[in-house]
C-alpha positions as protocol buffer text, in pm:
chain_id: "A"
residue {
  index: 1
  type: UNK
  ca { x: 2906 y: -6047 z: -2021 }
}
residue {
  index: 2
  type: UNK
  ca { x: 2843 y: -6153 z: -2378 }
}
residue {
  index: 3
  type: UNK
  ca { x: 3059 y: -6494 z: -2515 }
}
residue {
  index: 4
  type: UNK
  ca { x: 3055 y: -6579 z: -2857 }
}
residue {
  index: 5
  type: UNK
  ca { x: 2983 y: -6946 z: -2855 }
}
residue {
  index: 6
  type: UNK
  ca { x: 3167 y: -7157 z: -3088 }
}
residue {
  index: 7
  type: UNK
  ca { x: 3491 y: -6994 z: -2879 }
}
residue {
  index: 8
  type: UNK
  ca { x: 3349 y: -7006 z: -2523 }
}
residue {
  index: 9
  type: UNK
  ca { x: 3623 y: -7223 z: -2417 }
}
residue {
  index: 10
  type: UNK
  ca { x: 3879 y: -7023 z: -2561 }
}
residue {
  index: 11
  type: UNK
  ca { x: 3726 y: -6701 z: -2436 }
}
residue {
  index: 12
  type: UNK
  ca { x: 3695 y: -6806 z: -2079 }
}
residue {
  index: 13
  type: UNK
  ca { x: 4031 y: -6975 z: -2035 }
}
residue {
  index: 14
  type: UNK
  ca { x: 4174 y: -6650 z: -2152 }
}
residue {
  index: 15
  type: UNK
  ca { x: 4005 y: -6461 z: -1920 }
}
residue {
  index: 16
  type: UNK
  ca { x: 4076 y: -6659 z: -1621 }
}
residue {
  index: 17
  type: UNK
  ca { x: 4419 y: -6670 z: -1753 }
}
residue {
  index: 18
  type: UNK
  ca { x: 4433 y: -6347 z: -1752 }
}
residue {
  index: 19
  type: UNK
  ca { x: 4311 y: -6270 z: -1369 }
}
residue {
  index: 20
  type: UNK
  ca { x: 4503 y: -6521 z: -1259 }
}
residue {
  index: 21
  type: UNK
  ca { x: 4801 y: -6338 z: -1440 }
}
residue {
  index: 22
  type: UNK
  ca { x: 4720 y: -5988 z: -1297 }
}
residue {
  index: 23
  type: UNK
  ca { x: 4604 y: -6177 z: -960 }
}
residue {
  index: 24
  type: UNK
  ca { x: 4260 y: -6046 z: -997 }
}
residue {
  index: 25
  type: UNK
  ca { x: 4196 y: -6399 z: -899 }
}
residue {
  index: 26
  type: UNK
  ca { x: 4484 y: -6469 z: -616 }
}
residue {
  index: 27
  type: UNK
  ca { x: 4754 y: -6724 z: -557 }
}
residue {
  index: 28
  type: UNK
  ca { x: 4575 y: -6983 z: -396 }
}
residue {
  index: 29
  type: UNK
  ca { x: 4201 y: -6919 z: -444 }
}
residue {
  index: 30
  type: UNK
  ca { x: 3930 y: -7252 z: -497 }
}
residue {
  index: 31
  type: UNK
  ca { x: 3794 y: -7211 z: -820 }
}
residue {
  index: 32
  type: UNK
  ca { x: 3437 y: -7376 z: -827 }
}
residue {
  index: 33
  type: UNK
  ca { x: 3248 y: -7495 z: -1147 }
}
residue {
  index: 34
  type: UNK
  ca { x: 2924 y: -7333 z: -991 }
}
residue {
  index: 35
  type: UNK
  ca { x: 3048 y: -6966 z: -921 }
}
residue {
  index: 36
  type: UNK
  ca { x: 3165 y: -6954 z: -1250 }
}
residue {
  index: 37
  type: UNK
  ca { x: 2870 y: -7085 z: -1451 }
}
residue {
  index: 38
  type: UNK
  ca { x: 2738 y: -6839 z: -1267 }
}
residue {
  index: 39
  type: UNK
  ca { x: 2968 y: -6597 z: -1369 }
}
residue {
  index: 40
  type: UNK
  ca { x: 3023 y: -6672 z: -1722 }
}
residue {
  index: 41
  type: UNK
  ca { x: 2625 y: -6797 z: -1799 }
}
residue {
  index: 42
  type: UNK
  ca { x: 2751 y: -7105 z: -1931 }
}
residue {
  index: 43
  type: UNK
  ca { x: 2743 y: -7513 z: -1855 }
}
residue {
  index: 44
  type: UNK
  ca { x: 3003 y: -7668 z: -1687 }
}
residue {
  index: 45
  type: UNK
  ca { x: 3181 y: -7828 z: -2042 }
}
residue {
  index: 46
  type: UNK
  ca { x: 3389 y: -7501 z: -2169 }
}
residue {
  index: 47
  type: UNK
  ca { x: 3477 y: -7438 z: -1814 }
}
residue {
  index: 48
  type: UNK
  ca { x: 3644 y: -7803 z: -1760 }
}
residue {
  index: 49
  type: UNK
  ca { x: 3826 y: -7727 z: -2100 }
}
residue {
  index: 50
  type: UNK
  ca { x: 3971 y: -7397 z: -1976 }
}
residue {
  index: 51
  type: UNK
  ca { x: 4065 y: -7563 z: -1652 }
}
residue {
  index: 52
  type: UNK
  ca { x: 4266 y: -7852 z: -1883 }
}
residue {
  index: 53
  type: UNK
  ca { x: 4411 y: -7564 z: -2036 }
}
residue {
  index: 54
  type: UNK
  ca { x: 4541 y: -7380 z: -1732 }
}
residue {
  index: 55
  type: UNK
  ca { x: 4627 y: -7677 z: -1584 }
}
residue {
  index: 56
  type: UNK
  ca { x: 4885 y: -7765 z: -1861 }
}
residue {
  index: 57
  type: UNK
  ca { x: 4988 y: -7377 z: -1827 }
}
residue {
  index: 58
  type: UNK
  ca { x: 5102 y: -7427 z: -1487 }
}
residue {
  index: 59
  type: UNK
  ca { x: 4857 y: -7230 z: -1316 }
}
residue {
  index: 60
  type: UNK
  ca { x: 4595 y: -7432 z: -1123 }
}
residue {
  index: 61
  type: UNK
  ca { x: 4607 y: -7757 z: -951 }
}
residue {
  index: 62
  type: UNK
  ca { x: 4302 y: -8027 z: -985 }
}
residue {
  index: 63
  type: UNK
  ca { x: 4298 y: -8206 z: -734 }
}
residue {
  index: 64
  type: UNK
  ca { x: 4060 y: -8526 z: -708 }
}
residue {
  index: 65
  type: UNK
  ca { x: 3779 y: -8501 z: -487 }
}
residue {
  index: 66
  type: UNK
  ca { x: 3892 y: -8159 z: -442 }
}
residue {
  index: 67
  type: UNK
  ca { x: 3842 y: -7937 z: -714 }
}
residue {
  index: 68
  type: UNK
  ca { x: 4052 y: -7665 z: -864 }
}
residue {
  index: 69
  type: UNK
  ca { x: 4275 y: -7394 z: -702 }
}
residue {
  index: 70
  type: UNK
  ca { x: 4502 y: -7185 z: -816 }
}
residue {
  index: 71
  type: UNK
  ca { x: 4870 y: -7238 z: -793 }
}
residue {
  index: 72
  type: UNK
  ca { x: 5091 y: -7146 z: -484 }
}
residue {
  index: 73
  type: UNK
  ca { x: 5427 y: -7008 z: -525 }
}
residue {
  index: 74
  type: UNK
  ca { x: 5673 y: -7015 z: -188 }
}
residue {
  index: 75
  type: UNK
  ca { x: 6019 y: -6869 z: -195 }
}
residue {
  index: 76
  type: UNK
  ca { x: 6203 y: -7223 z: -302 }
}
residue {
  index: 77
  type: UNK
  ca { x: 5911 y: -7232 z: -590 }
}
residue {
  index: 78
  type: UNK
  ca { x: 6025 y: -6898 z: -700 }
}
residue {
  index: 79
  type: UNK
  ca { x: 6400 y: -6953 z: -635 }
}
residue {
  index: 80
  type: UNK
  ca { x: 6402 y: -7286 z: -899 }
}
residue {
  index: 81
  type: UNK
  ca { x: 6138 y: -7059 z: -1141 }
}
residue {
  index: 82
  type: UNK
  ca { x: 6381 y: -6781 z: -1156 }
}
residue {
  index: 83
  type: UNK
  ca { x: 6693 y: -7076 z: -1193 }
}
residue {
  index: 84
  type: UNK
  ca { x: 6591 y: -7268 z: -1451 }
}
residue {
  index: 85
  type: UNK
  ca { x: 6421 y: -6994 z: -1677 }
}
residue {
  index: 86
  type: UNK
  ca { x: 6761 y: -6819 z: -1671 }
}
residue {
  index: 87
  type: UNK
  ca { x: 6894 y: -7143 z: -1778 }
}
residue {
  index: 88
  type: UNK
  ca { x: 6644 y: -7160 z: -2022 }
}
residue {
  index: 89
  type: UNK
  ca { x: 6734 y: -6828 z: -2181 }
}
residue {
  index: 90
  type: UNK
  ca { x: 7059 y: -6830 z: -2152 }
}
residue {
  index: 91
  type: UNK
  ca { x: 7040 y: -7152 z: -2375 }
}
residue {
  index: 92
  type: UNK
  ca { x: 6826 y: -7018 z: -2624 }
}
residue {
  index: 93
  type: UNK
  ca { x: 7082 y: -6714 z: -2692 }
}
residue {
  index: 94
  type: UNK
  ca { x: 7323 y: -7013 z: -2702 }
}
residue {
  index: 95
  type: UNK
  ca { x: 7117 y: -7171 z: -3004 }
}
residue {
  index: 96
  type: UNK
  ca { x: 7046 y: -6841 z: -3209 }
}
residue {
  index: 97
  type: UNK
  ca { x: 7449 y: -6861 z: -3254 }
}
residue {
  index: 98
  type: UNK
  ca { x: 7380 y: -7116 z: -3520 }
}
residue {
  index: 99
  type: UNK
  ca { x: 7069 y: -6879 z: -3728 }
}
residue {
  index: 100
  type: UNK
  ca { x: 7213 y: -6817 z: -4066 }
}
residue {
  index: 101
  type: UNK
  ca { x: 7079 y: -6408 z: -4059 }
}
residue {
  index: 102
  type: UNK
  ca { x: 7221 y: -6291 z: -3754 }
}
residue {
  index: 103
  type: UNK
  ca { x: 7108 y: -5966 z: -3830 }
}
residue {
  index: 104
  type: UNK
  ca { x: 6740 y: -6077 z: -3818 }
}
residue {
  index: 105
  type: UNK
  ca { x: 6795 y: -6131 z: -3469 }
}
residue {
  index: 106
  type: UNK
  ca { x: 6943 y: -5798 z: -3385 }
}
residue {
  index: 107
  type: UNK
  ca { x: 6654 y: -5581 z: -3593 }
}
residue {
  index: 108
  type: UNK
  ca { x: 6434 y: -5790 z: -3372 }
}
residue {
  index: 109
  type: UNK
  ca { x: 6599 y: -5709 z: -3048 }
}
residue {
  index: 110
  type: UNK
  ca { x: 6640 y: -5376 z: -3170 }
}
residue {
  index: 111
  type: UNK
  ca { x: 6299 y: -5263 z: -3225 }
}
residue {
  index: 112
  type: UNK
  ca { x: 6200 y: -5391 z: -2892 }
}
residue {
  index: 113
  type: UNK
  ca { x: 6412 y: -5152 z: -2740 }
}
residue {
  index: 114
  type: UNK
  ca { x: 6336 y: -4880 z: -2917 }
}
residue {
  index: 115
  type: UNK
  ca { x: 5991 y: -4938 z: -2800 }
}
residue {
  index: 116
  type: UNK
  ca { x: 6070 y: -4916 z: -2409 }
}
residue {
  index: 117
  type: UNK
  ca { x: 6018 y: -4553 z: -2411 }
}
residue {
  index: 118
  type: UNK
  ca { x: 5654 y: -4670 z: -2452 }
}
residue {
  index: 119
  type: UNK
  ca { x: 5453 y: -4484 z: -2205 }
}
residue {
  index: 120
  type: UNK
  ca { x: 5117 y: -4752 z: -2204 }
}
residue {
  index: 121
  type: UNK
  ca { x: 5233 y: -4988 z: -1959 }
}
residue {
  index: 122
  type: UNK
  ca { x: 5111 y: -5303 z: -2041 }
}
residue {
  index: 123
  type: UNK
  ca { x: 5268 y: -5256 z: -2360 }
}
residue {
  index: 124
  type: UNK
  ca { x: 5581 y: -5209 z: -2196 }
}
residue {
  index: 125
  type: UNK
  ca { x: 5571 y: -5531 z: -1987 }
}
residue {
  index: 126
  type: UNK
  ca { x: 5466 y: -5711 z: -2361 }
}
residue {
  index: 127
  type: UNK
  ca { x: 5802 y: -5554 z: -2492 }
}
residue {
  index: 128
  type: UNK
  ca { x: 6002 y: -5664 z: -2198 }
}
residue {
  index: 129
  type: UNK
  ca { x: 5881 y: -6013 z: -2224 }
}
residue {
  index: 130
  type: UNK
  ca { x: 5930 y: -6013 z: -2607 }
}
residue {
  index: 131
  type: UNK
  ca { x: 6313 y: -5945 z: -2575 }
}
residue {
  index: 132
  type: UNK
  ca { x: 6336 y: -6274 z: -2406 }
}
residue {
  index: 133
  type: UNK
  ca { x: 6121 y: -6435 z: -2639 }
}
residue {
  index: 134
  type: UNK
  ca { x: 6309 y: -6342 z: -2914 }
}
residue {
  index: 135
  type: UNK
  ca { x: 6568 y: -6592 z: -2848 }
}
residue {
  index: 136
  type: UNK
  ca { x: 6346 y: -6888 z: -2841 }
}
residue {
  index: 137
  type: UNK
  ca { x: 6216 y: -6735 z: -3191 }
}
residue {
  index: 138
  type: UNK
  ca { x: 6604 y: -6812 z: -3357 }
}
residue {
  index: 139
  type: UNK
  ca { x: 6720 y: -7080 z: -3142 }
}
residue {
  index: 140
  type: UNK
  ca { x: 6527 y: -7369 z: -3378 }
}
residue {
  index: 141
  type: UNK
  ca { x: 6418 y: -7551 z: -3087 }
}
residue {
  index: 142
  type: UNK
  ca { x: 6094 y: -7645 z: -3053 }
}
residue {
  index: 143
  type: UNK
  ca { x: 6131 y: -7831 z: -2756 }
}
residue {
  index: 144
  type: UNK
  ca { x: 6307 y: -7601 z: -2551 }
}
residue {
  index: 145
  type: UNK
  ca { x: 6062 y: -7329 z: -2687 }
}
residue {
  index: 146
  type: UNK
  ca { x: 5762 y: -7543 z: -2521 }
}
residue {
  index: 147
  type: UNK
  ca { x: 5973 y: -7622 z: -2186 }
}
residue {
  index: 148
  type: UNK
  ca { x: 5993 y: -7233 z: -2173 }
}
residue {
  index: 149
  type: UNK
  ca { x: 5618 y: -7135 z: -2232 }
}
residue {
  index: 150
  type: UNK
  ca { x: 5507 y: -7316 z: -1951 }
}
residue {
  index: 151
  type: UNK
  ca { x: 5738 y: -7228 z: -1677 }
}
residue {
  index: 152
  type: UNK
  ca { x: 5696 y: -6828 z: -1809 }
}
residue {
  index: 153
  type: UNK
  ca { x: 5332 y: -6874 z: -1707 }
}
residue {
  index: 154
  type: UNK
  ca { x: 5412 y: -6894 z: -1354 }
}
residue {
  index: 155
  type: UNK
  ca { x: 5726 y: -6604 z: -1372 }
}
residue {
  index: 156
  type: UNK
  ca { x: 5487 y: -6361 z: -1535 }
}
residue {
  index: 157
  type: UNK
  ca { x: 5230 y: -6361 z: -1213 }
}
residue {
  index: 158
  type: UNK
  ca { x: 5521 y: -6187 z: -1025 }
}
residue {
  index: 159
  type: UNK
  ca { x: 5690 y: -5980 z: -1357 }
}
residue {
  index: 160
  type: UNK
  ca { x: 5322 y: -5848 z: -1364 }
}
residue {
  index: 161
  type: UNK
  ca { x: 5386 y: -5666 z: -1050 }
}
residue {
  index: 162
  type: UNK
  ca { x: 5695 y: -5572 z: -1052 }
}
residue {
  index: 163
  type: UNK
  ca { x: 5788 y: -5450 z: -1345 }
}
residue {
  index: 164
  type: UNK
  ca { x: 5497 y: -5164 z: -1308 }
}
residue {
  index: 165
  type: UNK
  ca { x: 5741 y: -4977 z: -1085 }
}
residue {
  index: 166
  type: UNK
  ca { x: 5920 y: -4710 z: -1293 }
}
residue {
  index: 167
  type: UNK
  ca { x: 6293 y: -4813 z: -1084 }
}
residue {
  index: 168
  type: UNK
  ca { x: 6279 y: -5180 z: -1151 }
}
residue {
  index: 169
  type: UNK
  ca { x: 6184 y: -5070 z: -1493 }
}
residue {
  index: 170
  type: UNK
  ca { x: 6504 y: -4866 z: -1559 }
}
residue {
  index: 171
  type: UNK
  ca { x: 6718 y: -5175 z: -1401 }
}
residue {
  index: 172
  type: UNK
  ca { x: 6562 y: -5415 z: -1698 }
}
residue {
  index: 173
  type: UNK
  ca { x: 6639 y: -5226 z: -1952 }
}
residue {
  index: 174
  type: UNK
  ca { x: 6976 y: -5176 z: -1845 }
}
residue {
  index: 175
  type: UNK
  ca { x: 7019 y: -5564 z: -1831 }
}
residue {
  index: 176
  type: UNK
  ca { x: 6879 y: -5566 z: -2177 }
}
residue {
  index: 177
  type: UNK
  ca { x: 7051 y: -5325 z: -2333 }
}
residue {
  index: 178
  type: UNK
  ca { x: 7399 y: -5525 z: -2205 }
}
residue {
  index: 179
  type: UNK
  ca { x: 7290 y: -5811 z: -2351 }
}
residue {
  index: 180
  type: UNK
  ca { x: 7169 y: -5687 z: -2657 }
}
residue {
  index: 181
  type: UNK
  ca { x: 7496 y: -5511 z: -2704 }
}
residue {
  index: 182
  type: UNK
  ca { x: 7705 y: -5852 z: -2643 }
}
residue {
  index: 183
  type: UNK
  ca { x: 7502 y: -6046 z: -2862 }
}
residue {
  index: 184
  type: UNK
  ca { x: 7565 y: -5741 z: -3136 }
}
residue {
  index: 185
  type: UNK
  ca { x: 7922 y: -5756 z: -3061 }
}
residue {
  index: 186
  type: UNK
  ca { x: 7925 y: -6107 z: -3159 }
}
residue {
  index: 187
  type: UNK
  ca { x: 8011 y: -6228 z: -2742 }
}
residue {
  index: 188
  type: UNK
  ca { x: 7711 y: -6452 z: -2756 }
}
residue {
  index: 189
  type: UNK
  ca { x: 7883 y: -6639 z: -2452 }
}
residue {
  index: 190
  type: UNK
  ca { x: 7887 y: -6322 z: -2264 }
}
residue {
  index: 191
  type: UNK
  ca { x: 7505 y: -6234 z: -2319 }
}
residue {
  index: 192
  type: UNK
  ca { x: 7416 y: -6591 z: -2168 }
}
residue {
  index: 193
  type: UNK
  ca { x: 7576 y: -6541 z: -1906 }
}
residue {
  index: 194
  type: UNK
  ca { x: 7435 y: -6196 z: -1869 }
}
residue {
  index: 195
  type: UNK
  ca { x: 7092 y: -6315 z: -1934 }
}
residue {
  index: 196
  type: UNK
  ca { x: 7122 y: -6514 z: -1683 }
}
residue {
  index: 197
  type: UNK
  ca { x: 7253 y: -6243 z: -1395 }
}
residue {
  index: 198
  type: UNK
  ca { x: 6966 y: -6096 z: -1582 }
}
residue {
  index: 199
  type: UNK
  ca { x: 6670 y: -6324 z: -1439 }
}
residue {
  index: 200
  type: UNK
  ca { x: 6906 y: -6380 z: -1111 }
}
residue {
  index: 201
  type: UNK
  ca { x: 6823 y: -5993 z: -1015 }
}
residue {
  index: 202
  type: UNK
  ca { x: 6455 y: -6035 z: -1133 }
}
residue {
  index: 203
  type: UNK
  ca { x: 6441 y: -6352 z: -872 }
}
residue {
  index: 204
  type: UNK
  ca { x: 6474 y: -6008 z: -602 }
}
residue {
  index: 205
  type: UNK
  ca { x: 6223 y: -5780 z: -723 }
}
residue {
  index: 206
  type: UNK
  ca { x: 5996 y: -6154 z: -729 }
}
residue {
  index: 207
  type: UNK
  ca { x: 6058 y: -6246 z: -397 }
}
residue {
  index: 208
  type: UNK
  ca { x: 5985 y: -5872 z: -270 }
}
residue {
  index: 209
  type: UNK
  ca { x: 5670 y: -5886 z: -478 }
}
residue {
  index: 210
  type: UNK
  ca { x: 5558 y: -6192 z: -303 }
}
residue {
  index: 211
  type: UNK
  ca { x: 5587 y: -6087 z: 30 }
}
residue {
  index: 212
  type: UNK
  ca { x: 5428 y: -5777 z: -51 }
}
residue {
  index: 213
  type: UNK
  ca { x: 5120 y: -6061 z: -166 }
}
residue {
  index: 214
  type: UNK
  ca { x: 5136 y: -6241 z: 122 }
}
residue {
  index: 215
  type: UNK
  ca { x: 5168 y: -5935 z: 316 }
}
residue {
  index: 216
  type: UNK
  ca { x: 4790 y: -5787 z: 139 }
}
residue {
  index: 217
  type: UNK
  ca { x: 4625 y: -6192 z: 207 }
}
């Protein structure tokens, strides 16, 4: 594997990011400094970095003495994830009430769904994960933007899996379709609250996606 070197850090936190994401690297797993110098050809400096970096993303543990693993997720972990991001989002459609163009917001939502026909799926997990994103885009928040990038870390290990299956896939774009059309119809309360039935339903698919993990360990 060939690194450009003035981004090695960079380069190899997104690519353990990424298989930690897509569990090429599993829930759970040591990660040691000397199997991945080995792995990457490099000294151990970039390789701390990306470990601060996925750290503050959520998805590894250091402990001292101990090393690095990757994070665990039980049932109650996934429970409060699923909880508090619908909170989250819920709030942020809350906020966009207050954006002066309104009808930014709904072009934006908009084109994402015209893209779910999208047949490449990775694209059409990046779509679904947009439409959520959108909100935090309009809400002027910064803060509750941040809160909300580092507990999606963790939620997107799981939305990874399940939202490859072409059932689950019709369900979430049912959900956002309903709230897109509230939010349209100017019932911004009403596509809160729907957003957050919204991540409520995806806590199911989650939990049947982690026993099916546990189930494969």
């Amino acid at each position: 594997m060939i690194l450009v070197k003035n981004t090695l850090s960079e380069q190899i936190y997104q690519i353990l990011r990424n298989d930690i994401l897509t569990q090429a690297i599993p829930l759970g797993e040591k990660l040691t400094l000397k199997t991945l110098q080995q792995r990457f050809g490099v000294s151990s400096t970039p390789i701390r970095d990306a470990f601060t970096r996925l750290t503050e993303d959520g998805l590894v543990n250091y402990y001292s003495n101990i090393g690095v693993s990757v994070i665990e997720l039980t049932r109650k972990d996934l429970t409060e994830l699923y909880q508090f991001m619908g909170d989250l989002d819920s709030l942020a459609i809350l906020y966009c009430r207050d954006y002066p163009d309104q009808k930014q917001i709904i072009a934006s939502l908009e084109q994402l769904l015209g893209n779910t026909a999208d047949h490449d799926i990775q694209q059409w997990i990046s779509n679904s994960d947009q439409f959520h994103l959108v909100f935090y885009d309009y809400c002027n928040n910064s803060r509750l933007k941040r809160a909300a990038e580092k507990q999606r870390s963790q939620l997107t290990i799981f939305s990874n899996r399940y939202e490859t299956i072409p059932q689950t896939q019709e369900d979430i774009v049912k959900w956002h379709f309903a709230i897109y059309e509230s939010y349209r119809a100017g019932d911004i309360d009403k596509a809160a609250e729907l957003m957050r039935q919204h991540l409520a339903q995806s806590l199911k698919f989650a939990l049947s996606s982690l026993e099916e993990l546990q189930m494969s360990q």
